[in-house]
Backbone as CSV, one residue per row, in Angstrom:
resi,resn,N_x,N_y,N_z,CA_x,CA_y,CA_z,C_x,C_y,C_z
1,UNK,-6.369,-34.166,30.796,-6.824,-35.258,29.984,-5.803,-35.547,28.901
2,UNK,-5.487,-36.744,29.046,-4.864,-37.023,27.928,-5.652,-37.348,26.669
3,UNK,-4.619,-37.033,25.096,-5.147,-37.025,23.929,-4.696,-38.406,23.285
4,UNK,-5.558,-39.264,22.656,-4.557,-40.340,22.366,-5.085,-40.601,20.344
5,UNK,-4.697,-40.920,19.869,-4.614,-40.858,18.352,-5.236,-41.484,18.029
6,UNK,-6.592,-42.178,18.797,-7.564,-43.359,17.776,-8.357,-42.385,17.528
7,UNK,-9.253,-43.611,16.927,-11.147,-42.826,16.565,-11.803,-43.846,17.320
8,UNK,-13.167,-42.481,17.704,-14.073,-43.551,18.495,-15.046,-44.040,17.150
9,UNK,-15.517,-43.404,16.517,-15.973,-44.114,15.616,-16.294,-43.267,14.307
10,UNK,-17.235,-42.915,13.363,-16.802,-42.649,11.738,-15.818,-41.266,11.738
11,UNK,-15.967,-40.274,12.733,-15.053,-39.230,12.477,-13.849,-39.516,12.352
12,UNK,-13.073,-38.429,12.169,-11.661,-38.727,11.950,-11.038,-38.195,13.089
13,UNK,-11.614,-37.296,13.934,-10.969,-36.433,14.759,-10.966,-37.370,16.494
14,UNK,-9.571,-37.343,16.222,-9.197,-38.004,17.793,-9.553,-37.730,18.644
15,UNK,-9.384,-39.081,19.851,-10.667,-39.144,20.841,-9.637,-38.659,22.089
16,UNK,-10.551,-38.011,22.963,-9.799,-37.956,24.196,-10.408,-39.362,25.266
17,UNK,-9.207,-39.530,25.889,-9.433,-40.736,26.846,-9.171,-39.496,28.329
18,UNK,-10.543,-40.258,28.955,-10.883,-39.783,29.941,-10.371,-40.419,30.932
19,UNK,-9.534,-39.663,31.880,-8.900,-40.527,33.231,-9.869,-41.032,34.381
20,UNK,-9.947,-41.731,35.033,-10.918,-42.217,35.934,-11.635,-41.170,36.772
21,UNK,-9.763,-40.059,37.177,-10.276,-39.451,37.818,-11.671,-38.614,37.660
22,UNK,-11.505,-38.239,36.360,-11.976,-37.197,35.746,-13.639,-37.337,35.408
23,UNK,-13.987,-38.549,35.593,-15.063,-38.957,35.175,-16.037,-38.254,35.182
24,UNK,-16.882,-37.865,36.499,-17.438,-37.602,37.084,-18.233,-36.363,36.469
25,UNK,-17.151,-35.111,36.841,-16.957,-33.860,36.450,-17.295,-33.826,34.774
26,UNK,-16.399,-34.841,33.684,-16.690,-34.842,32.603,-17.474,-34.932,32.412
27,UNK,-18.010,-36.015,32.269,-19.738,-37.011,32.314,-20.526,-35.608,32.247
28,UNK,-20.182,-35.066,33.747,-21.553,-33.874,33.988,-21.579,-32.832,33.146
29,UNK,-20.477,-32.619,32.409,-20.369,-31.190,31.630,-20.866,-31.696,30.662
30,UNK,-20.684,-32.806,30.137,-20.907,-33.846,28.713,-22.611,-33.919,28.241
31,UNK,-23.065,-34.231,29.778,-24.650,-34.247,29.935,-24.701,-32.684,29.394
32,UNK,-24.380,-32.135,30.154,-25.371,-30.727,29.909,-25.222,-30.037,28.476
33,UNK,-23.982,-30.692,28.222,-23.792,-29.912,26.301,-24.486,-30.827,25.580
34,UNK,-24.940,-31.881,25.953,-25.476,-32.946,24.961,-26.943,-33.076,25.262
35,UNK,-27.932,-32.687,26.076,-29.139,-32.971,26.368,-29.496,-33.149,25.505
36,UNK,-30.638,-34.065,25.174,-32.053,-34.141,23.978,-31.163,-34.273,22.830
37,UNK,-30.282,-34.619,22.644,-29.426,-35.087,21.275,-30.134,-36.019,20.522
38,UNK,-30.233,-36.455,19.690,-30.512,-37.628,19.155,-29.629,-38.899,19.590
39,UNK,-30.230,-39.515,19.780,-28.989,-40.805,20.528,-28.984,-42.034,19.578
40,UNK,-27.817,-42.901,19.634,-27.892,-44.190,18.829,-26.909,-44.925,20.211
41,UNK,-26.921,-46.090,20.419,-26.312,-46.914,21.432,-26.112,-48.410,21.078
42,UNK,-24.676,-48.422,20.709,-24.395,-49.916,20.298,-23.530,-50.790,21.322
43,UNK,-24.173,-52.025,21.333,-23.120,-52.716,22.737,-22.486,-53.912,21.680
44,UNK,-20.778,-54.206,21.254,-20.790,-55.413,20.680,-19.496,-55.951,21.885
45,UNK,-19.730,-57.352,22.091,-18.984,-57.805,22.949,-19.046,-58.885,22.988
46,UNK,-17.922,-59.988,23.256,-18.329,-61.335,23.395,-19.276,-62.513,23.756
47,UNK,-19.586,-61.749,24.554,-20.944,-62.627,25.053,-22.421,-61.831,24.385
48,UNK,-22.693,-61.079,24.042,-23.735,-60.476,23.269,-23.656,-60.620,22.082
49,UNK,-22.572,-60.279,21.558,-22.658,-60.327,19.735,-22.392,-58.407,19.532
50,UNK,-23.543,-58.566,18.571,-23.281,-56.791,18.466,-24.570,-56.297,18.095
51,UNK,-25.415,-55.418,19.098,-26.788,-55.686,19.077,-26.379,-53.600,19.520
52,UNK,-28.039,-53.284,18.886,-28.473,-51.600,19.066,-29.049,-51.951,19.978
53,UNK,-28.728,-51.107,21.153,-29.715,-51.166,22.030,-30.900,-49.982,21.675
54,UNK,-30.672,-49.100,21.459,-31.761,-47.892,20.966,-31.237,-46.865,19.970
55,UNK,-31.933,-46.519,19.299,-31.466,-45.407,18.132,-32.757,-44.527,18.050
56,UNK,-32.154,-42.983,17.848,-33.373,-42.174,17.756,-33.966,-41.663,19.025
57,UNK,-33.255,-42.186,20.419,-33.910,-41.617,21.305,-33.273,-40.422,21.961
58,UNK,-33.841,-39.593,22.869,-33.264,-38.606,23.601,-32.126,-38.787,24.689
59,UNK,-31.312,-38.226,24.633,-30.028,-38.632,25.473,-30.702,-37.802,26.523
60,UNK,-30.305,-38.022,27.571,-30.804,-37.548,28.700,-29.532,-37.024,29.663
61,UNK,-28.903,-38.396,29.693,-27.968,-37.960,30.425,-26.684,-39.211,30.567
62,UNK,-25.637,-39.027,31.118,-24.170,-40.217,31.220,-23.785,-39.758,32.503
63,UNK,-23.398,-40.471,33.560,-22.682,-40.290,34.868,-21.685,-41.794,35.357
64,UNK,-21.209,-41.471,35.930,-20.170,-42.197,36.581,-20.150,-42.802,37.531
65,UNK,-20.183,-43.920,38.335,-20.175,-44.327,40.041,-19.161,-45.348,40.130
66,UNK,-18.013,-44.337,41.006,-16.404,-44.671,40.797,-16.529,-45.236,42.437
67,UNK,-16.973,-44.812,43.602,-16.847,-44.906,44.768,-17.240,-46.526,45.031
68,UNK,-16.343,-47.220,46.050,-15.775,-48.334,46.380,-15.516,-49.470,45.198
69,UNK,-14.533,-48.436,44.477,-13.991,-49.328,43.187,-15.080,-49.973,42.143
70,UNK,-16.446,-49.376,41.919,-17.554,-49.878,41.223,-17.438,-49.379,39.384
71,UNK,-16.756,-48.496,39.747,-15.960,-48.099,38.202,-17.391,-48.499,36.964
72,UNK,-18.839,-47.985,37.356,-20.029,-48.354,36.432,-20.101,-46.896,35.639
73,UNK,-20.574,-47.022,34.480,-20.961,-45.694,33.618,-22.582,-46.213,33.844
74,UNK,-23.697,-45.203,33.521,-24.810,-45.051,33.762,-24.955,-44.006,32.367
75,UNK,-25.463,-44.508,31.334,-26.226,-43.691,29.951,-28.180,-43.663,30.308
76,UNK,-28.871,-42.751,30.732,-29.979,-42.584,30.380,-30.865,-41.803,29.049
77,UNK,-31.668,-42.226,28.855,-32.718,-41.698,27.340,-34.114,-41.208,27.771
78,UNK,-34.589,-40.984,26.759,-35.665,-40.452,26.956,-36.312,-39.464,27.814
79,UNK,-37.341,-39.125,27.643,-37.834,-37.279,28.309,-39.055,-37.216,28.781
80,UNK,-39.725,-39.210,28.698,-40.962,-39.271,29.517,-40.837,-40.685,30.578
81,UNK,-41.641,-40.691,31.389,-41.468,-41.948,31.927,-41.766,-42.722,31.175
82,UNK,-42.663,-42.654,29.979,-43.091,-43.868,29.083,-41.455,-44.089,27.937
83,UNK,-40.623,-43.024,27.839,-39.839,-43.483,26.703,-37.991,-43.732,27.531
84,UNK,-38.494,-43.688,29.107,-36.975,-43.598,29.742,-36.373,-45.110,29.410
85,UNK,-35.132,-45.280,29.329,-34.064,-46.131,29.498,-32.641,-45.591,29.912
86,UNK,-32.488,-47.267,30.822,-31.241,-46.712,31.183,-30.143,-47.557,30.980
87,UNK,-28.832,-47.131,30.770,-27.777,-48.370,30.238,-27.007,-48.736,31.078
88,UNK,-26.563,-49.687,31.593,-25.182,-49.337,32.969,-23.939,-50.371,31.877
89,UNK,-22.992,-49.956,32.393,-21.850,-50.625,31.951,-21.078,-50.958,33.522
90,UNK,-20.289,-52.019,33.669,-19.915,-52.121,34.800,-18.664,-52.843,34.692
91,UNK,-18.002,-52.473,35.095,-16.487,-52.869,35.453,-15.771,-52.091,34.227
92,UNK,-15.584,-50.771,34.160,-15.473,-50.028,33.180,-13.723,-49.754,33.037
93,UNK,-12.726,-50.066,32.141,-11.657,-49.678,32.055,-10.977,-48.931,31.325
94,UNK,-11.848,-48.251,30.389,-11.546,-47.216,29.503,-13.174,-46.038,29.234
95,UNK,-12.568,-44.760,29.372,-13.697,-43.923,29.023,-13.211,-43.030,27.295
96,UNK,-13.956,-43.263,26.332,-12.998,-42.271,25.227,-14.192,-41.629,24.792
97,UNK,-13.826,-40.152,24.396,-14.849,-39.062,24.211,-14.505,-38.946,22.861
98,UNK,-15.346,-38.894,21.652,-15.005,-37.971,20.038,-16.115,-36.456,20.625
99,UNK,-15.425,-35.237,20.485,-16.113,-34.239,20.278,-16.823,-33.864,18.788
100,UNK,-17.862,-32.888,19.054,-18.460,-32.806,17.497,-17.479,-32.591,16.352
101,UNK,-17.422,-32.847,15.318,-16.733,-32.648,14.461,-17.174,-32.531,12.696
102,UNK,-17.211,-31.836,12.032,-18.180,-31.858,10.335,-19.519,-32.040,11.162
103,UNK,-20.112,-33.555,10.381,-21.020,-33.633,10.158,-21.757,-34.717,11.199
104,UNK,-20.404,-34.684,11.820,-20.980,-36.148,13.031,-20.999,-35.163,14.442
105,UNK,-21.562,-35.900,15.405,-22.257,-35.504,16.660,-20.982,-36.208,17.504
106,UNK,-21.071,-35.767,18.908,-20.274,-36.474,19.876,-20.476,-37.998,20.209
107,UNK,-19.462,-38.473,20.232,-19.620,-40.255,20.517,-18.764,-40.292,21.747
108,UNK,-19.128,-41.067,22.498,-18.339,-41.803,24.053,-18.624,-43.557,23.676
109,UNK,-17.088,-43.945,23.696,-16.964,-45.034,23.418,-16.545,-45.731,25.249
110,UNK,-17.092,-46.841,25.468,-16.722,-47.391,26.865,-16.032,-48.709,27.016
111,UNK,-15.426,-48.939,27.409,-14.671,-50.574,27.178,-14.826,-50.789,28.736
112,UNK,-15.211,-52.145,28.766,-15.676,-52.883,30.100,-14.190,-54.068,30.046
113,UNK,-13.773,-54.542,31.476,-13.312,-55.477,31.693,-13.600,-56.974,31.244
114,UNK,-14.655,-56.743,30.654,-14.771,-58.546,29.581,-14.852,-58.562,28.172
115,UNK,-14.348,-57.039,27.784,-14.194,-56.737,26.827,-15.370,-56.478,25.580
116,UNK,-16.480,-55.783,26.394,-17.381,-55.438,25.672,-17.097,-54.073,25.589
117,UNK,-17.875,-53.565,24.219,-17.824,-52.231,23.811,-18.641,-51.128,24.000
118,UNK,-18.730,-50.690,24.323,-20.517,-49.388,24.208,-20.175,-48.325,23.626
119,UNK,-20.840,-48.153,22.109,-20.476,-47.099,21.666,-22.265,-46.064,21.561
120,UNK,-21.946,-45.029,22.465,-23.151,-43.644,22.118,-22.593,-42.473,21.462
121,UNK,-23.543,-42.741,20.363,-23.520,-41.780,19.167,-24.427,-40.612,19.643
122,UNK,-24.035,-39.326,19.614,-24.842,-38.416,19.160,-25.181,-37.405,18.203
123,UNK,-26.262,-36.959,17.852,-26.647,-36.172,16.667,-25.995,-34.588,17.004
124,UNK,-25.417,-34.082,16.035,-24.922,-32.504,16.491,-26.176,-31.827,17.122
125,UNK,-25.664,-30.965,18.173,-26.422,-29.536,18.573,-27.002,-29.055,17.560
126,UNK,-26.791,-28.913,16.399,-27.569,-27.817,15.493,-28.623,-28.964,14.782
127,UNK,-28.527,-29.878,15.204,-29.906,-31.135,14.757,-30.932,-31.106,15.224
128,UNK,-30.602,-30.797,16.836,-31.663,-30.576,17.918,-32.182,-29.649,18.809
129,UNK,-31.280,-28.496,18.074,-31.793,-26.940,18.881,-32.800,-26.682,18.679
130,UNK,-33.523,-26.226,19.881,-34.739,-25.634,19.024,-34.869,-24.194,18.394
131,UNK,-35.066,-23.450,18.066,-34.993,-22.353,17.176,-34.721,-21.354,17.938
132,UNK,-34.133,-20.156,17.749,-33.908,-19.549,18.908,-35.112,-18.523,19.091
133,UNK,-35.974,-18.248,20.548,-37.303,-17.945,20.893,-38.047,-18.946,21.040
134,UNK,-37.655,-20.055,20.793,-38.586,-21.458,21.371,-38.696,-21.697,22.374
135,UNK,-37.811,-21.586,22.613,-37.778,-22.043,24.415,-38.504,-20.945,25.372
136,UNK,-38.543,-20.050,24.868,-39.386,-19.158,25.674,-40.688,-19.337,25.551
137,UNK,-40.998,-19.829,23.855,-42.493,-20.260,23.991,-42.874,-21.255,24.792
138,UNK,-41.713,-22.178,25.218,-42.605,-23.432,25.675,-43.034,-23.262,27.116
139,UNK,-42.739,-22.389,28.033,-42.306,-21.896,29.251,-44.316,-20.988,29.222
């Protein structure tokens, strides 16, 4: 992966840009360190303006569908059927990752071919852990 010197968004700490190849594999490791995060999801782009699509909800999960050149990202939320959403981005030409850093959570910024933006914010791991022995209670 290459490292490239922007910001995805308030941190300071540079973003990695994700190669196409790489998507996939990333995405999936990305999901599993990020489950149940707190999520925020902003789309601003020419033809929309610059609108939240959701804030406050559960990240669920981000994947990739690269096969016959469809190059779509897929962001899902929520942890019931009553609170699921799902985001697609499509015709995707840039993937950029901010890892956690201080006081901010991981962000994946997405740039589409008509030059819209998608930026998902997430809340740090230590926002949304549950305590340690919780998880055994819930079981």
């Amino acid at each position: 992966m290459a490292k490239t010197p922007t910001t995805v968004a308030r941190g300071a700490t540079p973003d990695i840009l994700v190669e196409r190849a790489e998507w996939i594999d990333f995405l999936a490791q990305f999901t599993r360190d990020n489950r149940g995060a707190h999520a925020r999801l902003e789309v601003l782009g020419p033809e929309v303006g610059y609108q939240v699509e959701t804030e406050d909800r559960p990240f669920d999960g981000i994947g990739a569908d690269v096969k016959d050149g469809e190059d779509a990202i897929w962001i899902t939320f929520g942890d019931t059927l009553e609170d699921h959403l799902t985001h697609g981005i499509q015709c995707v030409t840039a993937l950029r990752v901010r890892p956690p850093a201080g006081k901010f959570g991981a962000a994946v910024l997405v740039e589409a071919r008509d030059g819209t933006k998608t930026l998902l914010e997430l809340s740090r791991p230590e926002d949304y852990a549950l305590p340690p022995g919780a998880q055994e209670r819930r079981h």
